[in-house]
N, CA, C and O atoms as a DFTB+ gen file, in Angstrom:
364 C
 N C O
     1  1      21.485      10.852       0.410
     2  2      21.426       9.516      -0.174
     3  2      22.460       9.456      -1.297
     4  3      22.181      10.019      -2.355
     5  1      23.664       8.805      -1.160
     6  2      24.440       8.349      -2.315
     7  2      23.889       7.745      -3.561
     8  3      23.095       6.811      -3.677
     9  1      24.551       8.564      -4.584
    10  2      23.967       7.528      -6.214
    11  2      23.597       6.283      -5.444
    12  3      22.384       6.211      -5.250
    13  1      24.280       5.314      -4.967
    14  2      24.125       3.276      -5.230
    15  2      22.873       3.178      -4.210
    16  3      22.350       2.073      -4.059
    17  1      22.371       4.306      -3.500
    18  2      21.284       4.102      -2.381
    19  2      20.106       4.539      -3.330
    20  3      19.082       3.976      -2.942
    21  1      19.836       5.442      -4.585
    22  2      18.891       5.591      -5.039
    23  2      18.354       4.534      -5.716
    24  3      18.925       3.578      -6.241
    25  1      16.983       4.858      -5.636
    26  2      16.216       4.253      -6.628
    27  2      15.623       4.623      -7.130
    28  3      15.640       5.843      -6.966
    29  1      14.582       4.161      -8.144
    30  2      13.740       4.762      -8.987
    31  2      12.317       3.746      -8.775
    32  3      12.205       2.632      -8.262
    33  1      11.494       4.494      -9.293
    34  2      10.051       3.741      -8.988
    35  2       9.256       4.530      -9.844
    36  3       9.687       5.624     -10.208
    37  1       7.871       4.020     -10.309
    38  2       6.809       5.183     -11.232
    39  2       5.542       5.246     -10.322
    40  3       5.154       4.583      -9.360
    41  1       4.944       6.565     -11.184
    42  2       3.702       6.878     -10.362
    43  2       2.574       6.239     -11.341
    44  3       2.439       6.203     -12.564
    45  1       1.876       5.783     -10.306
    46  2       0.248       4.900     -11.334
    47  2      -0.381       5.668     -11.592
    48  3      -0.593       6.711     -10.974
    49  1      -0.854       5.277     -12.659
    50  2      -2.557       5.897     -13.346
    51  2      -3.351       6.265     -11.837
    52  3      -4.071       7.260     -11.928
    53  1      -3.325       5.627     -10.504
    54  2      -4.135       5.923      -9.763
    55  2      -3.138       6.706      -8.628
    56  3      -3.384       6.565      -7.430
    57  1      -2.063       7.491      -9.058
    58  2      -1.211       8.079      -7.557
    59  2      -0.483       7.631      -6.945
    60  3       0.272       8.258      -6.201
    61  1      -0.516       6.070      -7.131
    62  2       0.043       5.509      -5.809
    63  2       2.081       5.529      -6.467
    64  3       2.756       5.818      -7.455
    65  1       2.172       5.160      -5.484
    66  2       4.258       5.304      -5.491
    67  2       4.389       3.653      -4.955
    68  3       3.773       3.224      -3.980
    69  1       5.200       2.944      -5.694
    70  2       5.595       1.974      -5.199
    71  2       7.404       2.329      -4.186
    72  3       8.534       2.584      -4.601
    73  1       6.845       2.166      -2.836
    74  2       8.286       1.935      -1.789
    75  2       9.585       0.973      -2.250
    76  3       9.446      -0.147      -1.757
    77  1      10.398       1.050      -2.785
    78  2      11.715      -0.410      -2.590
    79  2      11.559      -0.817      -1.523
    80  3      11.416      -0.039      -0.579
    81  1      11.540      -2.326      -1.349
    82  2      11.292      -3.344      -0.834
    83  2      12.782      -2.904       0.443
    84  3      12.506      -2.426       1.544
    85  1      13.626      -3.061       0.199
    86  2      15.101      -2.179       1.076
    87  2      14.822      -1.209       1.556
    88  3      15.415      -1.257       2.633
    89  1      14.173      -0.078       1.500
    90  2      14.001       0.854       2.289
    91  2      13.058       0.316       2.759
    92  3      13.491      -0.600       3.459
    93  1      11.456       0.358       2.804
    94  2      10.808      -0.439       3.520
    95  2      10.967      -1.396       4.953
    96  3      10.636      -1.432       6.138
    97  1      11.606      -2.010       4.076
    98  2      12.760      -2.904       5.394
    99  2      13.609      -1.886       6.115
   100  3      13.376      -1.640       7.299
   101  1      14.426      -1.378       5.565
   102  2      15.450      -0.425       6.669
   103  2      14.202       0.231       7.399
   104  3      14.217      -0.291       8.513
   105  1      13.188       1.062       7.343
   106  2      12.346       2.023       7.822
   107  2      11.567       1.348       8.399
   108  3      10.481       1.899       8.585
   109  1      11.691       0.149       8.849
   110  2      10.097      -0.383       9.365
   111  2       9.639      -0.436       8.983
   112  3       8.980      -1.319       9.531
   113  1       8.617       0.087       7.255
   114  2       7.268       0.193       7.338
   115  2       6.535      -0.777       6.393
   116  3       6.610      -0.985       5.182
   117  1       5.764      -1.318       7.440
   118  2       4.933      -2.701       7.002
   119  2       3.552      -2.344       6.760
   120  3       2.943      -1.440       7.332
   121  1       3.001      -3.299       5.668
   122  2       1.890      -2.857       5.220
   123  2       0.708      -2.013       6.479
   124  3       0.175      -2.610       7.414
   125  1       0.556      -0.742       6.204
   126  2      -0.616      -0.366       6.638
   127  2      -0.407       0.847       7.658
   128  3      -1.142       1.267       8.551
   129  1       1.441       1.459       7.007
   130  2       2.294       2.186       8.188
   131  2       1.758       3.264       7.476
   132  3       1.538       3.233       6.266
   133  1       1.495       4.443       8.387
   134  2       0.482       5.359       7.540
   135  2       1.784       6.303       7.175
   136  3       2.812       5.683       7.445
   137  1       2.017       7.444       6.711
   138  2       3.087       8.180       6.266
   139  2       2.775       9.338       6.130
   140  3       1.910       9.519       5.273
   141  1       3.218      10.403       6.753
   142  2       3.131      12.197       6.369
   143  2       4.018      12.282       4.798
   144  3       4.950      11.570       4.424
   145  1       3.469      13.202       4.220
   146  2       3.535      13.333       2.931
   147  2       3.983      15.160       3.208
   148  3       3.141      15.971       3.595
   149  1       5.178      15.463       2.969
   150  2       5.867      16.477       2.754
   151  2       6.537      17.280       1.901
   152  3       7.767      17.237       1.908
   153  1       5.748      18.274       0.895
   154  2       6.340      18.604       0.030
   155  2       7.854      19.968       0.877
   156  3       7.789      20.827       1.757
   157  1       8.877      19.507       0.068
   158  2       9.923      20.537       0.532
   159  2      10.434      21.241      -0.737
   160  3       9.815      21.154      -1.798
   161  1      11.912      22.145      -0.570
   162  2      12.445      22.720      -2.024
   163  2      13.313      21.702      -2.692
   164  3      13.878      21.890      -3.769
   165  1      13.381      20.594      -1.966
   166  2      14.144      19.796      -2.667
   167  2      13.402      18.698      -3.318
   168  3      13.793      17.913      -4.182
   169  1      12.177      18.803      -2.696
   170  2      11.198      17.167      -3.420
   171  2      10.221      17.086      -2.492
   172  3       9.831      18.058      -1.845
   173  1       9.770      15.908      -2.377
   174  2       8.908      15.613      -1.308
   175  2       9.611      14.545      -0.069
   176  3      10.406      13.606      -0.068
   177  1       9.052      15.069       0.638
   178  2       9.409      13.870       1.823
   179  2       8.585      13.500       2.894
   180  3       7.933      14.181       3.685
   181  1       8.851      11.418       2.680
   182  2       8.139      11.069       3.515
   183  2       8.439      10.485       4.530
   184  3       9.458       9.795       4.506
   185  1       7.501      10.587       5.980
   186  2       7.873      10.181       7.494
   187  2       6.932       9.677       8.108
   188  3       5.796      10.147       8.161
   189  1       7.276       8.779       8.576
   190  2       6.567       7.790       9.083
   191  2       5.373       8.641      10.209
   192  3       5.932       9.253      11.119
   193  1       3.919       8.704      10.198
   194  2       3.172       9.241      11.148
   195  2       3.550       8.979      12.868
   196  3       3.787       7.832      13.249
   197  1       3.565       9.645      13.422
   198  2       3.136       9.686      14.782
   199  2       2.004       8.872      15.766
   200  3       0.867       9.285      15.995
   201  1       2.458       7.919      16.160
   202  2       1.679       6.807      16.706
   203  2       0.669       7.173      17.529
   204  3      -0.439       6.644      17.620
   205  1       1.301       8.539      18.406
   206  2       0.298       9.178      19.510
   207  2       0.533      10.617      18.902
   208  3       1.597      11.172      18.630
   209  1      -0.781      11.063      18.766
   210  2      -1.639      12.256      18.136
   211  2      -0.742      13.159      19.336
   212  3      -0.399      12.635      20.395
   213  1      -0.281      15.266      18.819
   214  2       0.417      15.818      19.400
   215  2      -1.192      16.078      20.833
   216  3      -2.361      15.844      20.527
   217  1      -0.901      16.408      21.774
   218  2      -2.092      16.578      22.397
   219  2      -1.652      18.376      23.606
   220  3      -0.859      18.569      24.527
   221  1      -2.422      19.052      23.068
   222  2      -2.458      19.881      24.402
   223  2      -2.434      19.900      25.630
   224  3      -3.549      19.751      26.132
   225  1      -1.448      20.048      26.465
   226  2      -1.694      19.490      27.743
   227  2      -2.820      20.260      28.443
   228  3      -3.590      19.901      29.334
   229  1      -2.726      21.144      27.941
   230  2      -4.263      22.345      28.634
   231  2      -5.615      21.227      28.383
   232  3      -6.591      21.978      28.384
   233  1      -5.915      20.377      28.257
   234  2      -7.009      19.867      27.672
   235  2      -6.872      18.355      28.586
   236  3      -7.847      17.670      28.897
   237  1      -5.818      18.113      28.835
   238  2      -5.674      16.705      29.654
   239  2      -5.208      17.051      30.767
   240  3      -4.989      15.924      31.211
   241  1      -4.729      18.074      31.955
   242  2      -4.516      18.250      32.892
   243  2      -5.777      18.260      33.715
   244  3      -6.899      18.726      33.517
   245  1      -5.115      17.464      34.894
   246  2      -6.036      16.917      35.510
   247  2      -7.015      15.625      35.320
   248  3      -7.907      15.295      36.102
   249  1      -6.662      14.987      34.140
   250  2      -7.507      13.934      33.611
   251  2      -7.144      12.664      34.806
   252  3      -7.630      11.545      34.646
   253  1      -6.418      12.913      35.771
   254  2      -6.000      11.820      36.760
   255  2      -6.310      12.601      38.242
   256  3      -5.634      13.411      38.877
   257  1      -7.420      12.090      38.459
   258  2      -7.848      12.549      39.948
   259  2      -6.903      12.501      40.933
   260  3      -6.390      11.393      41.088
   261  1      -6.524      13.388      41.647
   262  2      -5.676      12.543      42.979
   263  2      -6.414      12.928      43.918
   264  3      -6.557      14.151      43.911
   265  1      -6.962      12.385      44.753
   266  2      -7.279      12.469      46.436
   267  2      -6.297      12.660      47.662
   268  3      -6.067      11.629      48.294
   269  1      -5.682      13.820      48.096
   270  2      -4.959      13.369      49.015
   271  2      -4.120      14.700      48.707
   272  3      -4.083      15.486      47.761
   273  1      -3.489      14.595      49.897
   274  2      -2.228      15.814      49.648
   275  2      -1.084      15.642      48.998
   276  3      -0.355      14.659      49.132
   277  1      -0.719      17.337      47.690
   278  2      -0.105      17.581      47.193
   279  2       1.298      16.904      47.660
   280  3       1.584      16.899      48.858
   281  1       2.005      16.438      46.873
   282  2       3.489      15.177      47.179
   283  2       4.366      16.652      47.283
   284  3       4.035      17.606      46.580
   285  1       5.205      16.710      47.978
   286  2       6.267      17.010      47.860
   287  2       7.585      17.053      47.228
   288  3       8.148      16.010      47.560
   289  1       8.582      17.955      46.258
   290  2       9.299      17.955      45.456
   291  2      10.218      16.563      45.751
   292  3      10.541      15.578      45.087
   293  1      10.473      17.096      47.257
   294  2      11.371      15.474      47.571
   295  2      10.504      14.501      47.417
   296  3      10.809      13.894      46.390
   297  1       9.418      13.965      48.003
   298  2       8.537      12.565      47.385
   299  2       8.532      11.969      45.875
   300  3       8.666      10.843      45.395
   301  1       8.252      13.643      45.212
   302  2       8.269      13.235      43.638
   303  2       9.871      13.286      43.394
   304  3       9.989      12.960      42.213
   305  1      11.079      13.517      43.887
   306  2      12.132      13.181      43.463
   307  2      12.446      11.418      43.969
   308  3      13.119      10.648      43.284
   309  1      11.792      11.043      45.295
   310  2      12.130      10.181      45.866
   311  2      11.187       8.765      45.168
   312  3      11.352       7.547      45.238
   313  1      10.307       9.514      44.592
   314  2       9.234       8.103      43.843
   315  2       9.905       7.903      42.268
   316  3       9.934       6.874      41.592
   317  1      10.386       9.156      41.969
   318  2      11.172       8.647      40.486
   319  2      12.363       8.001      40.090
   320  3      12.687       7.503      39.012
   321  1      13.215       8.151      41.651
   322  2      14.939       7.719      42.025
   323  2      14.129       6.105      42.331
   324  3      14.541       5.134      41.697
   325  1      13.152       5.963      43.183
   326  2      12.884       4.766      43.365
   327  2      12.309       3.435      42.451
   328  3      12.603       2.241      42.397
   329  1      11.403       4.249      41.821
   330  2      11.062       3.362      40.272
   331  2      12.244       2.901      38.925
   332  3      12.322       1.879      38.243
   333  1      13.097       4.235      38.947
   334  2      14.762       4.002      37.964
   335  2      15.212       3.058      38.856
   336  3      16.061       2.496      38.165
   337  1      15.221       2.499      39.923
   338  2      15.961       1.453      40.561
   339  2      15.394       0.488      40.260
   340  3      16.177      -0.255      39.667
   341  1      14.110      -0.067      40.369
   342  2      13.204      -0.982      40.463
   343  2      13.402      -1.132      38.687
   344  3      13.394      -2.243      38.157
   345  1      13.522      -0.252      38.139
   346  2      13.292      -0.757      36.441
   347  2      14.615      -1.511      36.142
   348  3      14.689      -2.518      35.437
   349  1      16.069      -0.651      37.019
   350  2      17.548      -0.968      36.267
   351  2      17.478      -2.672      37.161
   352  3      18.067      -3.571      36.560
   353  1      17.064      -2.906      37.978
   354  2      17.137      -4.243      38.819
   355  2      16.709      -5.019      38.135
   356  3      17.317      -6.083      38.016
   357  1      15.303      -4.757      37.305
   358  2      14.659      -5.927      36.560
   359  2      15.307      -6.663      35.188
   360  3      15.110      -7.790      34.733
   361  1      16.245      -5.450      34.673
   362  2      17.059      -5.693      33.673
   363  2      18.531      -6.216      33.509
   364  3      19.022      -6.337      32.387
């Protein structure tokens, strides 16, 4: 961050940090954007949370039943070449 990009802000009697209204805006984050709180060696730093929680796939495999016989490498190459078409057409 260049000197003319800093800012300054104070901490309240109750913790809280007021954001500049400019970063805010550049970053997206609108009231109620939750934020990871990162202390590093240079300061702290903050990043915007993760919308979808990290998830184990050991724990969700299989959460989609299939009935029927295992697809074939070519099918599953031939159903994913076919959907990238169907998406680039719509656009």
């Amino acid at each position: 961050m260049s000197v003319a990009e800093q800012r300054k802000t104070r901490v309240s009697t109750k913790g809280q940090v007021i954001l500049p209204k400019a970063i805010r805006e550049k970053r997206r984050w609108n009231a109620g954007t939750e934020l990871v709180v990162e202390e590093t060696p240079e300061g702290v730093l903050l990043k915007a949370a993760s919308l979808v929680p990290r998830t184990d796939p050991k724990k969700v495999f299989g959460m989609l039943a299939y009935r029927g016989r295992p697809k074939t490498i070519e099918e599953m190459n031939a159903g994913v070449l076919a959907e990238a078409k169907r998406q680039h057409d719509r656009g």
